[in-house]
N, C-alpha and C positions, 0 to 999 in steps of 0.2 A: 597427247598434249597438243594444243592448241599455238602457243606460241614457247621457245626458248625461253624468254623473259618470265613467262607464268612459271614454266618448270621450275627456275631459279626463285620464285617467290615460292613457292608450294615447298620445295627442299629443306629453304630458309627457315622455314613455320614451322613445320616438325624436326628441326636439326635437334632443340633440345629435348623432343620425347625421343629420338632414335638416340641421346649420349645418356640419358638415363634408363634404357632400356641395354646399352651396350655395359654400362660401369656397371649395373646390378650384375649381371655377368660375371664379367672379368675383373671386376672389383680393382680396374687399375685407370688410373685419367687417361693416358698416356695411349695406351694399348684399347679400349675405347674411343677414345677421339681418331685414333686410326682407323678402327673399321668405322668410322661414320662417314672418313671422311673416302675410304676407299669403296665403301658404300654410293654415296652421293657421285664422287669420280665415275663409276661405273654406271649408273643412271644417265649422266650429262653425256657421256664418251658414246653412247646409243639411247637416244632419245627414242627412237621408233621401236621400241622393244618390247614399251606399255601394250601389251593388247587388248587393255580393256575388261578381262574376264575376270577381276574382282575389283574391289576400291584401288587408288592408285596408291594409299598407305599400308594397306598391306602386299601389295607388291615392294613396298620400297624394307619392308620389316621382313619380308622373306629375301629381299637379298641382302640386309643386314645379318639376319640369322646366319648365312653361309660365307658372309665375311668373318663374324666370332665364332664359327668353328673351325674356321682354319686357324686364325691367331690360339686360339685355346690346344689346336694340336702344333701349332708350332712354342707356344710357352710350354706346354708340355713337359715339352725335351728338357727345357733351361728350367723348371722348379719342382719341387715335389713337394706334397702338399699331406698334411696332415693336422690330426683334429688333435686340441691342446686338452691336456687334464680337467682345462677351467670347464670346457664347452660338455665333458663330460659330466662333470660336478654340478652344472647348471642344467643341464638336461635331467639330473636325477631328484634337482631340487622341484625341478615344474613337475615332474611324474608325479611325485610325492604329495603335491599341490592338488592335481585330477583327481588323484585316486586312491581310495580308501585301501586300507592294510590288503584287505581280499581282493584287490583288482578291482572293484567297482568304483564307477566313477562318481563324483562329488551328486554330480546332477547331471540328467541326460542333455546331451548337445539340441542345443534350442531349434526350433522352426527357423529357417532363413527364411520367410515369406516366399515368393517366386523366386528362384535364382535366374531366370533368364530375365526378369524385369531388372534385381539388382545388379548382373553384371552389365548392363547397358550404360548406368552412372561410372562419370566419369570419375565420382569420389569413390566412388568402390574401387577403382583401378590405384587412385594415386596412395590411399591407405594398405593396398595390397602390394604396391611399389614398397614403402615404407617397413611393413611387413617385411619384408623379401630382403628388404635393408639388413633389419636385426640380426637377421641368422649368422652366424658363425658362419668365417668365409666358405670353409668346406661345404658346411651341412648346404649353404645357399647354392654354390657351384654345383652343386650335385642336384638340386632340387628344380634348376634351370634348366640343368644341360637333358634331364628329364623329360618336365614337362614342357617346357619352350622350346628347346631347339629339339625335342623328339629324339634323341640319341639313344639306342639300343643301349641294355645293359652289357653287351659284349665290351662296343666302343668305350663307353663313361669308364669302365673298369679299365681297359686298357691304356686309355688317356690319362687318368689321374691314379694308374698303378696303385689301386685297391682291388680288395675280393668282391666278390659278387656279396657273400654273406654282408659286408663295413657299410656296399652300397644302401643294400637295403635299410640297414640300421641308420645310416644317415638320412633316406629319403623317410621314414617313419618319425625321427625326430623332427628333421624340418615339417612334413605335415601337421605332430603335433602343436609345434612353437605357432606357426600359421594359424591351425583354429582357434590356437590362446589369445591370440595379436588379434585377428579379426574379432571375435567374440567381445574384445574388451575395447577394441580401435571403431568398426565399425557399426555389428549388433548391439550395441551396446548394456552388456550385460555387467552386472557389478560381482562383485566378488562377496558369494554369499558364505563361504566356508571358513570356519574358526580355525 
């Protein structure tokens, strides 16, 4: 970083993609705004830390990541977490929806064109925020601490005190709900099944 002053305008600019990258998370203001802000604390308290070897946003989103898995193993302790009847009932309604009595599905999952062209659009991200919104808190936590923060299934099971078999079943639900949401959010396909 060039000047102090830049840093503090750079930080500023992406404050609110790092509290909406935190709250998808932790699904909590409070404890979000905390790691953003012990995030940003920790950038400013060693400014010469930047080395340059990728963008400076994703520096600043990987020591975000490792501020919400501490808070994530420190709420931990204080809540336990589980999936309600409803998330149940709604998940067996969307099945239902996909897939004909035999397991086959309605219609096969469509061409996404390039996927490295459309994950470059910025509206592909904010739709896949949105996305990542809907899920039942569990299915989402789990589907984050997954793919974003990379957490072994050893950890995710140990932190959110589920089995190994709950995790799976909720990472396959949220995947499903995701291609329903993007298919209908961004590909936009219409809903051709009676």
């Amino acid at each position: 970083m060039s000047t102090l002053n830049e840093l503090h305008l750079q930080l500023e600019e992406m404050r609110p993609a790092l509290r909406r990258f935190a709250l998808l998370q932790l699904r909590n203001e409070t404890h979000a705004d905390d790691a953003v802000q012990e995030t940003l604390l920790a950038i400013l308290e060693k400014p010469d830390q930047f080395a340059g070897r990728s963008s400076f946003r994703t520096y600043v989103i990987g020591i975000l990541k490792f501020k919400i898995i501490d808070l994530l193993r420190l709420t931990q302790r204080e809540t336990a977490y589980a999936d309600t009847a409803n998330d149940e009932q709604s998940d067996a309604d969307m099945i239902d929806h996909l897939f004909h009595a035999d397991g086959h599905t309605y219609e096969d999952a469509r061409a996404w064109n390039t996927p490295d062209a459309q994950l470059e659009q910025q509206d592909f991200f904010r739709t896949l925020e949105l996305c990542l919104e809907k899920l039942p808190a569990q299915t989402g936590r789990v589907f984050m601490m997954r793919e974003w923060l990379e957490l072994s299934t050893e950890e995710i099971c140990k932190e959110l005190q589920i089995t190994s078999s709950n995790l799976w079943v909720l990472l396959y639900r949220a995947r499903l709900r995701l291609r329903e949401c993007l298919d209908l959010n961004w590909f936009g396909r219409t809903n051709t099944t009676t």
